[in-house]
Each structure stands twice: as structure tokens, then as C-alpha cells.
LOVEX-395721 format. One record per residue (C-alpha): residue number from 1; x, y, z. Coordinates in nm, 4 decimals, padded with zeros to 6 digits. Each point is the difference from the previous one (the first is absolute). Last residue first. Layout:
BEGIN
  seq      east     north        up
  NUM         X         Y         Z
...
***
This chain:
BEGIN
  seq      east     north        up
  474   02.8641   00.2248   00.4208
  473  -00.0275  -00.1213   00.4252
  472   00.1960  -00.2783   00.0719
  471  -00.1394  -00.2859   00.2126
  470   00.0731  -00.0658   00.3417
  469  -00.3954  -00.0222   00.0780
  468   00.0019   00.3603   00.2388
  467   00.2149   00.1565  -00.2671
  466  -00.2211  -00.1615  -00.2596
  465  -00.3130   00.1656   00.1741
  464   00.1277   00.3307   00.0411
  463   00.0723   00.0544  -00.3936
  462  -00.2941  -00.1632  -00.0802
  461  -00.2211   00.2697   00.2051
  460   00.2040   00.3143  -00.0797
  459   00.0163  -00.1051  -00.3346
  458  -00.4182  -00.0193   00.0197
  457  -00.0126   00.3802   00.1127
  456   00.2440   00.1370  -00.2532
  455  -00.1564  -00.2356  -00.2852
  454  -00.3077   00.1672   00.1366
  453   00.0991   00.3544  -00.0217
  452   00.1887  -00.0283  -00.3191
  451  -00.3072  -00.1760  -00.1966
  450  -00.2248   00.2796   00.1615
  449  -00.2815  -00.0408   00.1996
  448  -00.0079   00.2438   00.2948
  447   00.1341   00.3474  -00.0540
  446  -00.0404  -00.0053  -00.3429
  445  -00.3698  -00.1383  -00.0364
  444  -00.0840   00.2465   00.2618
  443   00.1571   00.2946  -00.2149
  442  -00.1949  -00.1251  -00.2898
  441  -00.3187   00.0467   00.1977
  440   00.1394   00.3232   00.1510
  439   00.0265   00.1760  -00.3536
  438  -00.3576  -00.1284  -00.0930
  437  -00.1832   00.1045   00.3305
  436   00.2171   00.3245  -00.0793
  435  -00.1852   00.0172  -00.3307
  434  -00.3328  -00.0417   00.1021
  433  -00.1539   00.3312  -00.1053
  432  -00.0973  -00.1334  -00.3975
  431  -00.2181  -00.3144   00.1722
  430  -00.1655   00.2446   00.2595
  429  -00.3816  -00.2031  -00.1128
  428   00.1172  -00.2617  -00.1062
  427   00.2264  -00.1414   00.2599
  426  -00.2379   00.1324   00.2520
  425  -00.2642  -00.2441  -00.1932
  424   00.1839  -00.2787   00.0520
  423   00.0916   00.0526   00.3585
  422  -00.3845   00.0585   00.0807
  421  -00.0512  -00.3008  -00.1887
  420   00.2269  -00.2570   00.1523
  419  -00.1395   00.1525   00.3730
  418  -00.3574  -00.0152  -00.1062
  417   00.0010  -00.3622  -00.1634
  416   00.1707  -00.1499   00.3073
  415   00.1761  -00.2962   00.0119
  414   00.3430   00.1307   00.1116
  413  -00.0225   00.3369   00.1379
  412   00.1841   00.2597  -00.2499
  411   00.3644   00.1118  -00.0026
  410   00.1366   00.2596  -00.2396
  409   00.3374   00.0440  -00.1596
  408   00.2924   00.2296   00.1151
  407  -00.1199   00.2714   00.1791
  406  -00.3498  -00.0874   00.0049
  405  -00.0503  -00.2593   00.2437
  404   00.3806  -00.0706   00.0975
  403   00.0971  -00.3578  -00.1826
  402   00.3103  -00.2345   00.1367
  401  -00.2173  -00.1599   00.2489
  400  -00.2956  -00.0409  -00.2215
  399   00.2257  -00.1803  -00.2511
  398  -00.0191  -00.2905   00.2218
  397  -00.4189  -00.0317  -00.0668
  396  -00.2937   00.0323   00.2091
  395  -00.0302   00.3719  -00.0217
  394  -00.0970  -00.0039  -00.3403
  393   00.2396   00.1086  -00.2955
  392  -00.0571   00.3354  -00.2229
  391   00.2808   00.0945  -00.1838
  390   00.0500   00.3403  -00.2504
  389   00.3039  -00.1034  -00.2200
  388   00.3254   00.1157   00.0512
  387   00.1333  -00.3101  -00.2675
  386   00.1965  -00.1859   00.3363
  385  -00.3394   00.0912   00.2415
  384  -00.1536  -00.1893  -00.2950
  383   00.2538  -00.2632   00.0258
  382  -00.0793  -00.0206   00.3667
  381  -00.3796  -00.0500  -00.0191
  380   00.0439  -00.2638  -00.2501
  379   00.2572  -00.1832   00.1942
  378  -00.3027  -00.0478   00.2961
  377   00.2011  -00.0401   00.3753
  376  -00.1822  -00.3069   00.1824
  375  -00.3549   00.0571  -00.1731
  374  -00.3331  -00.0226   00.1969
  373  -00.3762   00.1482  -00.1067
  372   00.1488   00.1328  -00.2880
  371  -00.1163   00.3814  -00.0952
  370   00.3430   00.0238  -00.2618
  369  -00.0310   00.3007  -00.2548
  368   00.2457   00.1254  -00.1856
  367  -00.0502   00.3711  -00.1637
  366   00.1032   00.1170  -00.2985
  365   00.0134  -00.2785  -00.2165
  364   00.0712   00.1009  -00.3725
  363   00.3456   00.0335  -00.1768
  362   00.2787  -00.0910   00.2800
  361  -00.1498  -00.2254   00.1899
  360  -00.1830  -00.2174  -00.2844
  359   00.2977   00.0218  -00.2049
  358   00.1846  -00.1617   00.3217
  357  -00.2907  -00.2527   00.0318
  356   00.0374  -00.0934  -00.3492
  355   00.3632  -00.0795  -00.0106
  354  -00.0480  -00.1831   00.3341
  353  -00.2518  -00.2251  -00.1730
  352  -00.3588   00.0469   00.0708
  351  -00.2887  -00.2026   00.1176
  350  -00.3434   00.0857  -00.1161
  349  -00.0703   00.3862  -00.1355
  348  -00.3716   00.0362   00.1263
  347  -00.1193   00.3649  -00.0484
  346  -00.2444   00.1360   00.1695
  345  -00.1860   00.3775  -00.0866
  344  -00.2628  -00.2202  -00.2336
  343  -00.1358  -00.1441   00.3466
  342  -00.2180  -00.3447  -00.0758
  341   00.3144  -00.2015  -00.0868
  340   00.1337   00.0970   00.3518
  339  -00.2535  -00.1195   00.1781
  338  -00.0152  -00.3270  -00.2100
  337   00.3589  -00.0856   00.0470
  336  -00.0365   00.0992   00.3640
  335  -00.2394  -00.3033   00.0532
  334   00.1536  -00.2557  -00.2423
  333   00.3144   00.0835   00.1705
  332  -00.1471  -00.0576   00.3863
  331  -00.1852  -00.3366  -00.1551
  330   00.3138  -00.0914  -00.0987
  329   00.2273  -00.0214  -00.3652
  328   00.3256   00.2053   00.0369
  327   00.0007   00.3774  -00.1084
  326   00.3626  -00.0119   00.0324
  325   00.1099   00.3598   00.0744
  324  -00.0657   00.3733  -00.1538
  323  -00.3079   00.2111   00.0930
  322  -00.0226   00.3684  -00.1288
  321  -00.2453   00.2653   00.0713
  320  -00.1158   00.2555  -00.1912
  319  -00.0272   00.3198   00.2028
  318  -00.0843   00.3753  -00.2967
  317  -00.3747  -00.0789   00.0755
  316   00.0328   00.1127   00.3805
  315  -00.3606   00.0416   00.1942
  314  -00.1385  -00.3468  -00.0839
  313   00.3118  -00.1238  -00.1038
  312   00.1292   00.0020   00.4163
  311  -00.3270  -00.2099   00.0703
  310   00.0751  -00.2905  -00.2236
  309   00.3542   00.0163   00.0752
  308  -00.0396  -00.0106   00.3440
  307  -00.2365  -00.4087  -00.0725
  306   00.3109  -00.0095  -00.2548
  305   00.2476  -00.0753   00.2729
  304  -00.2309  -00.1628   00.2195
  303  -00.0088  -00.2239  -00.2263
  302   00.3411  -00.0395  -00.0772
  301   00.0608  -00.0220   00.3378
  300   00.3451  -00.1732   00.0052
  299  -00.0958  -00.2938   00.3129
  298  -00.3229  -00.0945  -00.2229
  297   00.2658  -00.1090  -00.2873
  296   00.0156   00.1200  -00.3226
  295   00.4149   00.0299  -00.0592
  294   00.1391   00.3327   00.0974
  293   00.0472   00.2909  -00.2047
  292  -00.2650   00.2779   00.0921
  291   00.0500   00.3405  -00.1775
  290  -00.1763   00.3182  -00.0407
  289   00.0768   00.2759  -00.2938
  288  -00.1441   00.3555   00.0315
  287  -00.0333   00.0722  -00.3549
  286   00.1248   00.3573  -00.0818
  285  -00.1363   00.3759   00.1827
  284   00.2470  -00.0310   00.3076
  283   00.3493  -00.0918  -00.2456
  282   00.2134   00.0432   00.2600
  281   00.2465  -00.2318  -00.0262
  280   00.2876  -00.1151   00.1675
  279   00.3747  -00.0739  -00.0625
  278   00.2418  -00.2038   00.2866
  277   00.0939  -00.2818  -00.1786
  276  -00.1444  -00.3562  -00.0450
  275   00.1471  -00.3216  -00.0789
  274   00.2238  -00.0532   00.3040
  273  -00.0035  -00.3995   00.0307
  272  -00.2039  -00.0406   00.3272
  271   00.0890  -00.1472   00.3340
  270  -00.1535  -00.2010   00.2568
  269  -00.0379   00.0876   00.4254
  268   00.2123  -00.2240   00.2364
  267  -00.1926  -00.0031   00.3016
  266   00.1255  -00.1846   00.3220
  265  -00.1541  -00.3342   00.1210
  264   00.1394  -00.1885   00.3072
  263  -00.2162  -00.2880   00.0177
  262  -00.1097  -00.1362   00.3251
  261  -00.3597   00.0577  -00.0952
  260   00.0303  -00.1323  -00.2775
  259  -00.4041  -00.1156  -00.0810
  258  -00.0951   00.3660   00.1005
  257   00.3231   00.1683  -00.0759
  256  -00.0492  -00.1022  -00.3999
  255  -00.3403   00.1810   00.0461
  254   00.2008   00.3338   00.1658
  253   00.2677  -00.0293  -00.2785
  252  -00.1746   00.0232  -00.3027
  251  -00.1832   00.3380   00.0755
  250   00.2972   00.1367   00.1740
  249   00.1767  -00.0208  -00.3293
  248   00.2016  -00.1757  -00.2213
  247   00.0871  -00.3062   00.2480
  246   00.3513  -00.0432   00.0795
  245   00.0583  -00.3589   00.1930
  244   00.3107  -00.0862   00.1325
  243  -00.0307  -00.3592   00.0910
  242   00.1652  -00.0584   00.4003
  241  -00.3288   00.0324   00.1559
  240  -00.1597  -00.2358  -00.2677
  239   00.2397  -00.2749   00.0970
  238  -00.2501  -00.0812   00.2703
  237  -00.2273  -00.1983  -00.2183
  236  -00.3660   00.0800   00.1141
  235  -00.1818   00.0619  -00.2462
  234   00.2502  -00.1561  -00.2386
  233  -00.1138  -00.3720   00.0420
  232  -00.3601   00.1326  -00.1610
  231   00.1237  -00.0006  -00.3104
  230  -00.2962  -00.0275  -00.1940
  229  -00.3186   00.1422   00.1831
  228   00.2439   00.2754   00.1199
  227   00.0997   00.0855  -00.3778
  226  -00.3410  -00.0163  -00.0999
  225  -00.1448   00.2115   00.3181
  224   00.2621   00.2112  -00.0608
  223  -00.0526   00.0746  -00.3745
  222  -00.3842   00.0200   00.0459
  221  -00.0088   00.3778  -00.0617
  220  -00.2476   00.3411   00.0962
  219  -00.0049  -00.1205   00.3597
  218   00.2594  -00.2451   00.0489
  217   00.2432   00.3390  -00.0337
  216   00.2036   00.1011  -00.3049
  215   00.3184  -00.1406  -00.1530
  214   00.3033   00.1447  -00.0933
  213   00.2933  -00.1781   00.1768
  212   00.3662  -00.0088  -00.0234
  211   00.1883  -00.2970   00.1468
  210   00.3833   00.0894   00.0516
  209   00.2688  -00.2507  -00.0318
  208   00.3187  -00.1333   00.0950
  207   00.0564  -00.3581  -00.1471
  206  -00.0472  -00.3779   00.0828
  205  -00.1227   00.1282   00.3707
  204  -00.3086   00.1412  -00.1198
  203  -00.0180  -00.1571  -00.3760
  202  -00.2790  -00.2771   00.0828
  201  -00.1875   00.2605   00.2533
  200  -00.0131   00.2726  -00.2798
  199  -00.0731  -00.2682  -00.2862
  198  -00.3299  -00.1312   00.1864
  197  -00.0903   00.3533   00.0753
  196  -00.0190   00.0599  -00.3548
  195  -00.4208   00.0972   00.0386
  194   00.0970   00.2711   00.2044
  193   00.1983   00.2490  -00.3233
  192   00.3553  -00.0205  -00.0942
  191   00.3059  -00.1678   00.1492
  190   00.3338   00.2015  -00.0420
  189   00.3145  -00.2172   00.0233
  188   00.3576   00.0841   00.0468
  187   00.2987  -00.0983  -00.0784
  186  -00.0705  -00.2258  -00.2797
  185   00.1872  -00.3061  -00.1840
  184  -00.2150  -00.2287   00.1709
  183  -00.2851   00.1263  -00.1297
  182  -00.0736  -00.2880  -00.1961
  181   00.1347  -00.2446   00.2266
  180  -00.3266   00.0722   00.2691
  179  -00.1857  -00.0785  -00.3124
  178   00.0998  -00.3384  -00.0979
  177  -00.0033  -00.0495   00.4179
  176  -00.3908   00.0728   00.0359
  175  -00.1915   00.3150  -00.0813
  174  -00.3489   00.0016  -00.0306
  173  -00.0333   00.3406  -00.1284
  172   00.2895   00.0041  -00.2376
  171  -00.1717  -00.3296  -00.2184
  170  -00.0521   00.1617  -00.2978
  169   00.3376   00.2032  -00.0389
  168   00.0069   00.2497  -00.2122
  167   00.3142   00.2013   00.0286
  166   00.0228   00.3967  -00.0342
  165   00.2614   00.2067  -00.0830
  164  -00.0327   00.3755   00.0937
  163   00.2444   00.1904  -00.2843
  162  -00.2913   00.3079  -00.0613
  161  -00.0309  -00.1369  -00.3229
  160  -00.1317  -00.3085   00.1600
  159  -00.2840   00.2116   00.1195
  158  -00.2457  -00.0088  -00.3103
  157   00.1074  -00.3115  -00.1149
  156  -00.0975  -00.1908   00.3393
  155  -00.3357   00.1715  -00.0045
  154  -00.1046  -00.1239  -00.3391
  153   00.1383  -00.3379   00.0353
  152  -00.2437  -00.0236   00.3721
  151   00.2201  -00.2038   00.2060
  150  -00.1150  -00.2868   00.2463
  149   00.2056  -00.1850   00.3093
  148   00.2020   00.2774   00.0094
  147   00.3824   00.0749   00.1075
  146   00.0654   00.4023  -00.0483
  145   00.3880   00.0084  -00.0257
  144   00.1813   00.3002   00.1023
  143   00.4195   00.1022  -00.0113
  142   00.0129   00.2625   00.2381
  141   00.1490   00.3536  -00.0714
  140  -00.2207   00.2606   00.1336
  139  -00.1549  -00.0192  -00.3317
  138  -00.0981  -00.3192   00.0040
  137  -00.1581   00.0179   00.3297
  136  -00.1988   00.2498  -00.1575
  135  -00.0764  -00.2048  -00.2955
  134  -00.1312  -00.2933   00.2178
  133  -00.1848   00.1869   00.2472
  132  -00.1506   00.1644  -00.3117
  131  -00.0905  -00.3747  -00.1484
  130  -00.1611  -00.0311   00.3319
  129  -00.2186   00.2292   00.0295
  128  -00.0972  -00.0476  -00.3568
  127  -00.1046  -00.3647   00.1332
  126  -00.1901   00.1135   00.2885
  125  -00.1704   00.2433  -00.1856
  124  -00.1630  -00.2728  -00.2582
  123   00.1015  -00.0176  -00.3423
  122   00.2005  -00.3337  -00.0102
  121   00.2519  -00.2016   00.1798
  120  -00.1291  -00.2763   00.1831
  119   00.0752  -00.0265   00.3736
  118   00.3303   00.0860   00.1053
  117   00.3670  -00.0507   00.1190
  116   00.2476   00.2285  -00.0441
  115   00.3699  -00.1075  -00.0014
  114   00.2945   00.2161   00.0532
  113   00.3392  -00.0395  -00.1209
  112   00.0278  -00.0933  -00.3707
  111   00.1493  -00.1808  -00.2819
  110  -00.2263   00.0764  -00.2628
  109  -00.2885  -00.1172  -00.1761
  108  -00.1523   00.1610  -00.3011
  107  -00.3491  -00.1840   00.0512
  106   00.0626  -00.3123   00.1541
  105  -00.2760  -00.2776  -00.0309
  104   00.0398  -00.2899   00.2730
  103  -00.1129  -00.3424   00.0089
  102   00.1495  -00.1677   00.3138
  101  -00.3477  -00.1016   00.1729
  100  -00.2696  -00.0027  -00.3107
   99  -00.2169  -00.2545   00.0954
   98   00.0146   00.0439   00.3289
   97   00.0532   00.3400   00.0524
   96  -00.3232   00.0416  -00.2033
   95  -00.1804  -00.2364   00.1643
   94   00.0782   00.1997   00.3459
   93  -00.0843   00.2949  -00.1876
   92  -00.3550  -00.0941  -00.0824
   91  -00.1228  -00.1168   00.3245
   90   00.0492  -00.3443   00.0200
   89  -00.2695  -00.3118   00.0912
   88   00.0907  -00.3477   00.0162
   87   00.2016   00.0252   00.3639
   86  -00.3929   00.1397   00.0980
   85  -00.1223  -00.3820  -00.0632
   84  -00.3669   00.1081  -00.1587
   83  -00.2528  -00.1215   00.1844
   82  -00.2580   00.2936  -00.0665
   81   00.0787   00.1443   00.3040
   80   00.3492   00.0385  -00.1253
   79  -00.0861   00.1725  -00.3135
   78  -00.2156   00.2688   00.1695
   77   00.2971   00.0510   00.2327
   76   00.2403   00.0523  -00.3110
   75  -00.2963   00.2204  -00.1303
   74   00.0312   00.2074   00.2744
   73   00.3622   00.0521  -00.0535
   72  -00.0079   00.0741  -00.3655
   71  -00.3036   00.2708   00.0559
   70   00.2772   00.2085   00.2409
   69   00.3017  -00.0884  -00.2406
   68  -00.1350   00.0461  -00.3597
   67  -00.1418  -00.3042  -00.1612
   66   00.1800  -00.2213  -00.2447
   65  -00.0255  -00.2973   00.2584
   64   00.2196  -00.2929  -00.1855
   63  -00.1504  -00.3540   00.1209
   62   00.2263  -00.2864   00.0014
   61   00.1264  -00.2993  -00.0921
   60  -00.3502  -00.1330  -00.1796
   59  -00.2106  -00.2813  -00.0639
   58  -00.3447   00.1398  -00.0767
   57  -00.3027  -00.0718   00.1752
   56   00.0371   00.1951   00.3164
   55  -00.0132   00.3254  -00.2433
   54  -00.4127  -00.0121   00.0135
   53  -00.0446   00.1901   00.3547
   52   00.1385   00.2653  -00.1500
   51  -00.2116   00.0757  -00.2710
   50   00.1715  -00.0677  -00.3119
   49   00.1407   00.2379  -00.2755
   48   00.0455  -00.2313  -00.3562
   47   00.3889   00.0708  -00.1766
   46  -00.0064   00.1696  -00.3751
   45   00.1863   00.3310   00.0880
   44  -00.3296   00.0144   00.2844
   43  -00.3099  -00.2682  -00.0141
   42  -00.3700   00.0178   00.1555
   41  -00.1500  -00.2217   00.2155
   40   00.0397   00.2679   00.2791
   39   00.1105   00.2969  -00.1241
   38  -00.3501   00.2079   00.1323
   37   00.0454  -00.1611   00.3771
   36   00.3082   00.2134   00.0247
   35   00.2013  -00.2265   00.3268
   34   00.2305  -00.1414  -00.2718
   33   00.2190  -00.2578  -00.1456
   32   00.1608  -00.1184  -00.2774
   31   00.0932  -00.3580  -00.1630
   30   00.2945  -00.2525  -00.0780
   29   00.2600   00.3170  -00.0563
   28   00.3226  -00.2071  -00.1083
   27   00.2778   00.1385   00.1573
   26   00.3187   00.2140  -00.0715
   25  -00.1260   00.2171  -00.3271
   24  -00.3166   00.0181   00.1375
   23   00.0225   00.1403   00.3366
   22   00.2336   00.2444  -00.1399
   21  -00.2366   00.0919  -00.2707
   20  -00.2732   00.0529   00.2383
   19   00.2161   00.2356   00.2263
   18  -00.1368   00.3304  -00.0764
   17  -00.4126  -00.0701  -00.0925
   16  -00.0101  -00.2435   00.2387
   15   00.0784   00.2499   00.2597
   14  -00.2684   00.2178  -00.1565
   13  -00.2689  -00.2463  -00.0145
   12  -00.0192  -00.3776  -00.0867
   11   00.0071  -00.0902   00.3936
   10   00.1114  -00.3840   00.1041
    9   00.2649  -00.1233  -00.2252
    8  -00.0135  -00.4281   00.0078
    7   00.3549  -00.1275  -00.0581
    6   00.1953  -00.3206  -00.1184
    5   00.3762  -00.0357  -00.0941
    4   00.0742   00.1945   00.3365
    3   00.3441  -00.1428   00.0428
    2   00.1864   00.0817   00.3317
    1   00.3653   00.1126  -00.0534
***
């Protein structure tokens, strides 16, 4: 195993934020670095931020990029030009599988069947999605492991009680023989998310697999132009027409199908622990409660989200509206954080566990709101449809397909003010005669993204696959 004893980290933001303490409990952190002007000459956790350009003078192994994926591989380039050898310079996870290649942490571990292999386990949609995969499968009768390269403690508690083991496993993603042996003992493997397409074309041929995607188009993400910019040997590796892809939605797999194109991709929709039931209210003359969970990004809306809500309180004192997700710290956060402050009908509730969201549900949102300018198949959209609540999605989302404009949830054009609010204030304004809109909401949810009907669909798919590998279906 290589020995970084000496490192430079270049970015001291969020990244840094979650892997610092790995970084420094296997190297010795000689200085940081960073692009912000404003933290130059200045010092982080006791260590002095340099320019760039100043890092030539120190005597160092490597240089640790802390920097999310699409800024991480521009500032590899940057690096370059500046004379730095590029066999010096690692994105975060390929020090982290360096330095930490064997470790493993094993929460509850079992002797099981399938693998799962994913990004980092935590709040995000993806991940629940996942975790339900997991307890469906479990169900059906599988024996599931989640392998991660990073848990959230919180989130593994929560769903351990549901029997899904999970392994944490820093160096998953840029597999090599240690972890090739580590799911040995598998008979089948389920690769999660683009950005493990390293792991899918490492385990293709080791063991049957499927890949499952989720992510949206080069135009509202950077994912693929990351992932392309970084392994660009799988563009055009033939094996893809033999890799059975299953993307969530038509919304993830047309942009997959545009670097793919030989790709076979079929859809494979998630499923959703039933927490709801099939009750409504009509309660016409109480607070009309509104709801947008989804972290602050310019892709959710928030703004545009309380730009309708602005107009719908104008006319309709008994709205308030609710927005729950990581606020998160950019310009587009600072911006919506001061809209919102500004309107006493907002409320901003932060990130919630799954406790919280289901008191949440059950005790005051009424209607969920989702006006994203691009979302593969939005889980917040289906558990409302799961708690018969009043949905309203834009047309540029995989929920769209399953949605009927006004029979079972309501559609609006995405990016426009006048579509989000005309839906908003229909909601309002016939919210006590909307019962059947309700009814068929839950109905939808039923019919479509159950624990039973995917583990029935994904058995189907494991179960044909290790008959066509010679393996043994469970």
C-alpha cells in the first residue's frame, strides 16, 4: 500500500468539512489550498491556506482535492498547468482507498446474498431509495447488504431495525482485488447511482449485476460531464451492451442513452415503506398547509416556490407555506433564505429525520409541492401520493408520467410562476372538494410503488439473471 506521509488539501469547504479528519488521522496536512481569494494568507483547524501557485515550495506526496466531482476535475487541470505531476494529485476517494484499502466498519453484518453498492448513505432520495430496495428485497426473502464508502450513524440506526445490514467500506468505489473478495460470498450485485461506474465495469463478469440509475440530464447536472471527464475508457467500452441498466425513469434514462447509446436501459421505478393509509380530510375553512422538501438548490425552485406563495397569501390568509431540506450555504440559499425570512406565512424547518417527516405527513402538510426544473422520479412527490395528499409536480419530472392533471395530483409547466401558481391557488381555493384527487393519489402510490410490487419486479430481474449466469436464484 502506497504511503502518503505528506499531503497538501486543496478546498477548505464542504468536502473538507466531511473528510478532514480522515485526511488527518492518516497524513500529515503540510498546508491548504484554495481558489477563494478571501482565505488566502489566512489559516483553517490551525494549518495557513496558500494561493496555488505557492504549494511548489513544500515537499509533499501528494495533493488531496476535497472538492466535489465537476469543480475537482477542473482543478486537477488547473493543477497540471501549474506544473504539478498529475500522478501527485488524487481526488478524494482515490486517497481514501488508499489509505484506508481493507478497513471496513460492519454494522450488524450478516451472511448474505445480495450486495448493493452505493454512494454515501445519508438523507438524500437516492439513498432512501435505496434502503427501500433493500427492505423490499428483504422481504421477498433475500439476504441484503448495502456496501458504502460513507454512512450517516443517524441513518444507519434508523433502518437497521428494518434487518438491512450495511458495510462501510471506504475504498468501494475504486474497487481493486481486496474488494472484488469482499463480495465474494454474493450472488448477486446491485450497483447504485452513475458516478459507481468504475465498480459496475470491475464486477461485470466477476458477478451478475444490475446498474440502477437516477440521475438527471447535462442540463440541470454536471454528473456526466464528471463521470465522462474521468473515465473516459467507458465511453466507448463495448461491454455496456451486455450491462443491464434500469434507470428510474424516462427522465434518467434518455441522458444516460445519449453517452450509451448502445445501452439497453429498462425502468425499474423505487419503492416506498407504506406509512400512510387511505383517510382524508376535509377541513375547507383550517390552514391550508404547503410543502417543499428538497435541499436549496436552483434545480428545486424554492424561489419560485415562494415567488406563488407570495401572490397566493395575497388573496388566501389561511396558506402558510412550509420548506424542509438542507438550507446549505450558496448564493442561491442566501437568496431564498432572505425571501423567505421576509414572508411571516414561511416556515423554514431544515433537514428532518424520518420520524419527523412522517409527523410532518400525517399532522400538517396538506399539499406537496415539487415545481423542479428536472427530477428523475421525486420520492417526495410519491410519499405524498402514499399519505393521499394533494400533489403538484411539473411536467419535467418522472412522476409526471404516473400523474393525471387533476385526477390524481396536478401538473404545472416547469419554470413558470403562472402555471405553479394557478395550481396552488386551485388547491386552495376547492381544497375541502378534492377528496377523490386524494383517494386516487394513494391509489397511484399503490398501484405503482409498493415494497411488494417492486421486490416482485426486481425478483423477476435477479431471478432471470442467475439462471442466465448458472447461479441459483434465493
Amino acid at each position: 500500500m502506497l504511503a502518503y506521509k505528506n499531503v497538501i488539501i486543496f478546498g477548505t469547504g464542504v468536502c473538507y468539512q466531511n473528510y478532514k479528519e480522515l485526511v488527518f488521522s492518516k497524513s500529515t496536512v503540510l498546508c491548504l489550498s484554495d481558489n477563494n481569494k478571501a482565505k488566502w494568507e489566512t489559516s483553517l483547524d490551525g494549518i495557513s491556506i496558500l494561493p496555488p501557485d505557492k504549494i511548489h515550495s513544500f515537499d509533499f506526496d501528494r495533493i488531496v482535492l476535497l472538492v466535489s466531482y465537476p469543480t475537482a476535475v477542473e482543478i486537477k487541470t488547473q493543477l497540471i498547468q501549474l506544473g504539478i505531476p498529475e500522478c501527485k494529485i488524487l481526488f478524494y476517494d482515490e486517497y481514501i482507498a488508499h489509505v484506508c484499502r481493507g478497513e471496513q466498519i460492519c454494522f450488524e453484518a450478516k451472511h448474505i446474498k445480495i450486495a448493493i453498492i452505493s454512494r454515501k448513505l445519508d438523507y438524500s432520495g437516492s439513498s432512501v431509495a435505496i434502503l427501500n430496495a433493500s427492505i423490499a428485497l428483504n422481504t421477498a426473502g433475500y439476504l441484503v447488504t448495502l456496501i458504502v464508502p460513507q454512512c450517516d450513524r443517524r441513518f444507519a440506526r434508523e433502518f437497521n431495525c428494518h434487518g438491512v445490514s450495511i458495510i462501510e467500506c471506504p475504498s468501494i468505489i475504486c474497487m481493486e482485488n481486496t474488494e472484488l473478495r469482499l463480495i465474494d460470498s454474493f450472488d448477486f450485485v446491485i450497483v447504485n447511482v452513475l458516478p459507481t461506474i468504475d465498480a459496475v465495469f470491475k464486477v461485470f463478469g466477476y458477478k451478475p449485476l444490475l446498474w440502477w440509475i437516477h440521475e438527471p440530464s447535462e442540463k440541470y447536472s454536471n454528473l456526466y460531464k464528471s463521470v465522462s471527464a474521468r473515465y473516459p475508457q467507458y465511453l466507448s467500452d463495448k461491454r455496456i451492451q451486455s450491462i443491464p441498466v434500469y434507470a428510474v425513469s424516462t427522465i434518467a434514462k434518455n441522458p444516460f442513452l445519449r453517452h450509451f447509446s448502445k445501452a439497453k436501459v429498462d425502468i425499474l421505478p423505487y419503492c416506498l415503506v407504506d406509512e400512510g393509509n387511505l383517510s382524508v380530510q376535509n377541513n375547507k375553512c383550517a390552514t391550508i398547509s404547503f410543502a417543499l422538501i428538497a435541499g436549496f438548490s436552483e434545480l428545486k425552485q424554492q424561489h419560485l416556490y415562494l415567488q406563488a406563495a407570495a401572490k397566493l397569501v395575497e388573496t388566501h390568509t389561511n396558506c402558510r407555506f412550509l420548506l424542509i431540506g438542507n438550507l446549505g450555504n450558496s448564493a442561491y440559499s442566501q437568496k431564498v433564505l432572505a425571501l423567505a425570512k421576509s414572508m411571516p406565512s414561511v416556515e423554514l424547518r431544515g433537514v428532518l429525520t424520518r420520524e419527523q417527516m412522517l409527523a410532518a405527513y400525517q399532522n400538517e402538510i396538506d399539499v406537496v409541492v415539487c415545481p423542479s426544473l428536472e427530477e428523475c422520479l421525486p420520492t417526495v412527490i410519491a410519499e405524498g401520493m402514499m399519505h393521499s395528499k394533494l400533489c403538484i409536480v411539473s411536467d419535467n419530472t418522472g412522476m409526471a408520467d404516473y400523474i393525471t392533471d387533476g385526477e390524481n395530483g396536478f401538473i404545472c409547466k416547469a419554470g413558470s410562476l403562472e402555471s405553479l401558481y394557478e395550481k396552488m391557488v386551485y388547491c386552495a381555493e376547492h381544497f375541502g372538494e378534492l377528496d377523490s384527487v386524494r383517494k386516487n393519489a394513494r391509489k397511484t402510490y399503490e398501484e405503482n410503488f409498493t415494497m411488494d410490487i417492486f421486490a416482485k419486479r426486481i425478483d423477476r430481474i435477479i431471478k432471470d439473471s442467475l439462471k442466465n449466469m448458472g447461479g441459483t436464484a434465493v
